[in-house]
C-alpha positions as MATLAB code, in Angstrom:
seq = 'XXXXXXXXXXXXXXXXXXXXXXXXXXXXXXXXXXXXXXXXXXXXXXXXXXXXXXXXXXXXXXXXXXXXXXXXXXXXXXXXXXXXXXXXXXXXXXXXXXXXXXXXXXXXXXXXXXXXXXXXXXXXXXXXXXXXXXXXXXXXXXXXXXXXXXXXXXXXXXXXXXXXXXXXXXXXXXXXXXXXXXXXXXXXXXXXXXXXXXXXXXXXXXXXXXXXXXXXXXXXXXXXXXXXXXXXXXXXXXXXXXXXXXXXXXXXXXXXXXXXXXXXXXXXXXXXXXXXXXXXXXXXXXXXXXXXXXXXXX';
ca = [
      60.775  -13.589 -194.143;
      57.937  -15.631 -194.784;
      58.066  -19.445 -196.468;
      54.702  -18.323 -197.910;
      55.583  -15.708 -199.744;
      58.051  -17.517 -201.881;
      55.612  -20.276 -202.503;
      53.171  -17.221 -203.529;
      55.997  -15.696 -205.807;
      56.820  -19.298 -207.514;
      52.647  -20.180 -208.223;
      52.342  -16.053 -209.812;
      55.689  -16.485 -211.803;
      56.541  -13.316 -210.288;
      59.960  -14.927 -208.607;
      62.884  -15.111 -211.126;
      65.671  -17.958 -210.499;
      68.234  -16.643 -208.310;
      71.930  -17.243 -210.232;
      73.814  -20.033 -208.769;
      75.642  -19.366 -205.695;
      73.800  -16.991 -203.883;
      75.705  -16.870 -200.884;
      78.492  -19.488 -201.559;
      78.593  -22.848 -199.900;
      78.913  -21.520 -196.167;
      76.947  -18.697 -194.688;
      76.787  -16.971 -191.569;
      73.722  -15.780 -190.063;
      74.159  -11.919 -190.271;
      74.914  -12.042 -194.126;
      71.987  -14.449 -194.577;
      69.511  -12.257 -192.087;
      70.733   -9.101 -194.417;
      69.584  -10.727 -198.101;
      66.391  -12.657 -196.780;
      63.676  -10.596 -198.250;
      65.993   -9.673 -201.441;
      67.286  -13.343 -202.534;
      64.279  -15.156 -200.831;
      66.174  -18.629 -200.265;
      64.104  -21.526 -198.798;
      65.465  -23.084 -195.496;
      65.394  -26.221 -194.749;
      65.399  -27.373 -191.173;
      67.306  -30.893 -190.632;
      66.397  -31.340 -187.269;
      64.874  -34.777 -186.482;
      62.986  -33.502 -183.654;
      62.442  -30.256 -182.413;
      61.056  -27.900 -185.084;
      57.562  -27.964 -183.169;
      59.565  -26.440 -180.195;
      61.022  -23.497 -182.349;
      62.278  -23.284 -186.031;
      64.080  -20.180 -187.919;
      60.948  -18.541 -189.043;
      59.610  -19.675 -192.327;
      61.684  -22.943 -192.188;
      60.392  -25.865 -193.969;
      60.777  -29.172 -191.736;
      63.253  -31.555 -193.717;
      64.346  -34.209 -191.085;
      68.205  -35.490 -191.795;
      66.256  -38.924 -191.413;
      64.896  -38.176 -195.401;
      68.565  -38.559 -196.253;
      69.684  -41.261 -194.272;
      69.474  -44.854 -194.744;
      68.732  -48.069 -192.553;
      69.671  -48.457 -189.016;
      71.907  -51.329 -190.266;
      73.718  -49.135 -193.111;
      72.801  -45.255 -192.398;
      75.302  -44.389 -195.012;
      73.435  -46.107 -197.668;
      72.953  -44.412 -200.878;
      68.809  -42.517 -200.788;
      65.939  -44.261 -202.693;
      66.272  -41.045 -205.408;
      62.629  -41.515 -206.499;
      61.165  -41.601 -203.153;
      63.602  -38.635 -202.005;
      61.815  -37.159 -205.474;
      58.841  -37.147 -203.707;
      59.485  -36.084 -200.520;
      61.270  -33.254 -201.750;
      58.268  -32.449 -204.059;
      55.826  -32.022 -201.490;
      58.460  -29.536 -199.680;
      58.198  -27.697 -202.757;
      61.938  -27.708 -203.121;
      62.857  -26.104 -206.803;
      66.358  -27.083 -208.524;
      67.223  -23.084 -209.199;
      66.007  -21.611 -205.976;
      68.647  -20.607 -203.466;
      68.800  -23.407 -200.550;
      69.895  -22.876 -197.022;
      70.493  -25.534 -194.763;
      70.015  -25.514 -191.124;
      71.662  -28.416 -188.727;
      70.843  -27.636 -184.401;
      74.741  -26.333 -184.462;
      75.145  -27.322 -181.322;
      78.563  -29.151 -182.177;
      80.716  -30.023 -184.682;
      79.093  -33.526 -185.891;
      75.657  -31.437 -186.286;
      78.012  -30.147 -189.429;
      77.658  -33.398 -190.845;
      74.131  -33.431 -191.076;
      74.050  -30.605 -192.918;
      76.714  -31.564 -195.512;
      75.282  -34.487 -196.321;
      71.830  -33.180 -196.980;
      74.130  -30.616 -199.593;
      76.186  -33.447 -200.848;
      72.947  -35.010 -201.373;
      71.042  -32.111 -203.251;
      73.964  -31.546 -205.302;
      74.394  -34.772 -206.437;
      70.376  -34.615 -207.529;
      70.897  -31.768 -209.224;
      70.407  -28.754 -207.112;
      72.046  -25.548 -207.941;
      72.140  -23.093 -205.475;
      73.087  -24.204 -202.203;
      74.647  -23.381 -198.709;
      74.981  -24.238 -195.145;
      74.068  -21.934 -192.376;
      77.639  -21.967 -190.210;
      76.270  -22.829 -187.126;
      73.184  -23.886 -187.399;
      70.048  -22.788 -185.831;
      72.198  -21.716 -182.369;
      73.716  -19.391 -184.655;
      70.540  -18.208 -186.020;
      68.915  -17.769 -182.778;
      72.510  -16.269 -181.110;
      71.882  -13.368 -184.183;
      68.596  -12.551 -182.943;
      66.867  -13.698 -186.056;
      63.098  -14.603 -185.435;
      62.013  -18.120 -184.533;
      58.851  -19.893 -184.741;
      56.180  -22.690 -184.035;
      54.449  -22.822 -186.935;
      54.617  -25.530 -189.440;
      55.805  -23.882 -192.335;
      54.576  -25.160 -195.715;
      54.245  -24.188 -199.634;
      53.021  -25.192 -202.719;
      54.323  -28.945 -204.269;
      56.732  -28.677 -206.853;
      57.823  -31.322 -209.504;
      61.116  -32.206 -209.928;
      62.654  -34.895 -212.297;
      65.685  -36.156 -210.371;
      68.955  -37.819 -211.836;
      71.796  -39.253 -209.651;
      75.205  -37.166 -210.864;
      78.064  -39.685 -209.488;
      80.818  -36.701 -209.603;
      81.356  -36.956 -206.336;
      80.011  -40.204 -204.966;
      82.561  -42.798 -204.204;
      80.658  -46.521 -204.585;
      81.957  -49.649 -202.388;
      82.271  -51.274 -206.160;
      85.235  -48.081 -206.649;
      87.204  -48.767 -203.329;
      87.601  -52.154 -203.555;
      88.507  -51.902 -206.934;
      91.529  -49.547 -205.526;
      91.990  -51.722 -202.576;
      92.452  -53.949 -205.407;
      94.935  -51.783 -207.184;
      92.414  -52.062 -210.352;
      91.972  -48.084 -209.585;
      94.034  -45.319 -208.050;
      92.757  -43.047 -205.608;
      93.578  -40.990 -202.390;
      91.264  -42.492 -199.596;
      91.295  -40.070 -196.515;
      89.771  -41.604 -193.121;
      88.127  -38.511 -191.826;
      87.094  -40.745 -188.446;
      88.793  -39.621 -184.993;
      91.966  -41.580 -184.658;
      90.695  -44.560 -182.531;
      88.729  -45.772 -185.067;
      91.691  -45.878 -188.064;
      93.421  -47.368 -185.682;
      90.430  -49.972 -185.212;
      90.340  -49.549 -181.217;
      87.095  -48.555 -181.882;
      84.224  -49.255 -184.001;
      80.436  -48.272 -184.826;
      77.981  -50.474 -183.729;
      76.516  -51.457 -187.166;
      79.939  -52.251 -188.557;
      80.620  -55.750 -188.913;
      84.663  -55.240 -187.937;
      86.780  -52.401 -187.197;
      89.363  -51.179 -188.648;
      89.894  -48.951 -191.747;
      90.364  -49.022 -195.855;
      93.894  -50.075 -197.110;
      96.718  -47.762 -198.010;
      93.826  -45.073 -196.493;
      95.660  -42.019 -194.349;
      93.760  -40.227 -191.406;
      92.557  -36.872 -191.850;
      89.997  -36.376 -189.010;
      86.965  -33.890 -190.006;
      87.738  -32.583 -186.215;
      90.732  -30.378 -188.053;
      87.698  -28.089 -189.617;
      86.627  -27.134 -186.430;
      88.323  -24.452 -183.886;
      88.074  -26.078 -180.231;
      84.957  -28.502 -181.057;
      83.083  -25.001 -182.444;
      80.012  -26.138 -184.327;
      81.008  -24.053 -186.997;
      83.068  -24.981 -189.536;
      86.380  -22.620 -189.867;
      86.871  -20.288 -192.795;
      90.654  -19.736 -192.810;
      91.179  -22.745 -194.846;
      94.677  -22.445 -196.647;
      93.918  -24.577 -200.023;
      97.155  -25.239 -201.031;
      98.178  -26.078 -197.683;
      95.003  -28.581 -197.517;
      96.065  -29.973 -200.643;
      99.735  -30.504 -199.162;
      98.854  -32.186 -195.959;
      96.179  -34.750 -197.702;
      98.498  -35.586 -200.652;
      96.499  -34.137 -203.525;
      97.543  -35.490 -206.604;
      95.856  -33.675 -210.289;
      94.464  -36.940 -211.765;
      94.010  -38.781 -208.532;
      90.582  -38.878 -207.210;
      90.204  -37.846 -203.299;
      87.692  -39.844 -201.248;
      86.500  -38.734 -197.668;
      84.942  -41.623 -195.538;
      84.094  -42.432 -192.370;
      81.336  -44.783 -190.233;
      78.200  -44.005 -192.224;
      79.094  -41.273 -194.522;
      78.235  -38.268 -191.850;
      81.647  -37.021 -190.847;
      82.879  -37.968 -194.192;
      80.628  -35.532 -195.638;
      81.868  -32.411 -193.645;
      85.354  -33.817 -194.532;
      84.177  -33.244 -197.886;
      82.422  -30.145 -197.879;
      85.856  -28.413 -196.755;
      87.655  -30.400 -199.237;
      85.594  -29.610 -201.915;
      83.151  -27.124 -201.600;
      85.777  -24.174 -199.568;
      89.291  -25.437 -200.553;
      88.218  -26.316 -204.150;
      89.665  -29.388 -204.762;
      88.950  -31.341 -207.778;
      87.382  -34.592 -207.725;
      86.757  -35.017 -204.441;
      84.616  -37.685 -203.608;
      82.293  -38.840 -200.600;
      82.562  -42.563 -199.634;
      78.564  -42.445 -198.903;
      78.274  -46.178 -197.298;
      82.094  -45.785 -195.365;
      83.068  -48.010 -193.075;
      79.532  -49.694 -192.201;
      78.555  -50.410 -195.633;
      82.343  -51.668 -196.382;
      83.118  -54.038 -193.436;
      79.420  -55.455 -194.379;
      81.030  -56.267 -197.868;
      83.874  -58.858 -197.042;
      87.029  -57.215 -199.033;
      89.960  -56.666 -197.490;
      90.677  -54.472 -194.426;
      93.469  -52.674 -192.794;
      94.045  -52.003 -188.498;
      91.629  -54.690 -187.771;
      92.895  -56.108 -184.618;
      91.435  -59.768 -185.111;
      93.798  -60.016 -188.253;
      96.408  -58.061 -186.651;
];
């Protein structure tokens, strides 16, 4: 599958909009490899470094860095109009079937690749899904790879922020406050809701208040990059608390973990107003409101 040929399709009108949903939220390589010349979805590699080396073929080059933001708060919410851009001169279309790619190599590559989702479906972006397993799993089904720098026509796009499911550090300290109700779920290994340990740009460890641990790790079989499949929904739902009415919020250091928390919560086990804490941890010890398991207090 070429990237050209899409862009070719788009400029002709020939290419209709694919219905939402393509191939569901997660994919795997062989069902992906079998509708590639049929539903003609544009991949996006997420790599930082490394597509010059060898991309799936026809990938466009999207570094996870496009997403991110500053060294001292990489969860920070993205400058939407010059994401706009960016994602303009990819070509990127709202109603066009989007696959994301992360290196797969292991399970926190995951992250990457939910947040760019979270991300495009929170600017509007329809038809999306994650390759499960990245590129290792694209390469480990034989699928062609590539050197050359993919590219295709600009595209405009008119980007809005949706806030469904973006949780704001102005929301959890309003329920740290108990101004607002809401299920916050730590989905950081234990040792840093217990505050033994802490990321470097955070200004204290430790963890949000009444907030229960839930580590993204439990998505994963054995540290597999992919995420697992045989996710029992109402079981989820059981373990975490869900309450109908009561907001769930995955966070973590900087939003990156958080976001595969969330993906399982809410893109495969369906639950309703789920919510990514995008700044986490970082962004909230930066803020001064009150913390919990932070061993200088303790």
């Amino acid at each position: 599958m070429k990237r050209f040929a899409l862009a070719i399709a788009l400029a002709t009108g020939l290419a209709t909009s694919a219905a939402a949903d393509t191939f569901g939220p997660l994919v795997d390589a062989e069902t992906l490899a079998a509708a590639l010349d049929s539903e003609m979805p544009i991949l996006l590699d997420i790599r930082n470094a490394g597509y010059e080396d060898g991309h799936a073929e026809g990938a466009l080059f999207a570094p996870y860095r496009m997403f991110r933001g500053p060294d001292q708060n990489p969860g920070a919410l993205f400058d939407i109009e010059k994401l706009e851009a960016e994602l303009e001169e990819l070509g990127l279309e709202q109603d066009v079937p989007i696959v994301i790619l992360s290196e797969g190599k292991t399970d926190t590559d995951f992250g990457s690749a939910a947040r760019v989702y979270w991300t495009l479906k929170s600017t509007g972006f329809e038809d999306l899904s994650i390759l499960n397993g990245g590129l290792s799993a694209w390469k480990a089904a034989g699928l062609p790879v590539s050197t050359a720098t993919e590219s295709a026509f600009p595209s405009e796009l008119d980007l809005t922020l949706d806030t469904t499911w973006l949780a704001t550090t102005a929301d959890i300290a309003a329920v740290v406050a108990g101004e607002a109700n809401a299920l916050l779920v730590d989905a950081r290994p234990a040792e840093f809701y217990t505050g033994k340990e802490a990321h470097e740009a955070a200004a204290r460890p430790g963890t949000l208040p009444s907030a229960i641990n839930y580590a993204y790790t439990a998505f994963f079989k054995d540290g597999s990059p992919a995420m697992s499949t045989a996710i029992d929904a109402d079981a989820l739902k059981t373990s975490l608390g869900v309450e109908d009415g009561k907001p769930t919020v995955s966070f973590c250091n900087t939003g990156h973990w958080a976001a595969s928390h969330w993906f399982a919560v809410s893109e495969l086990a369906g639950v309703k107003d789920a919510k990514l804490y995008a700044g986490s941890m970082v962004e909230y010890s930066q803020s001064g409101n009150e913390m919990a398991n932070t061993p200088a207090v303790n």
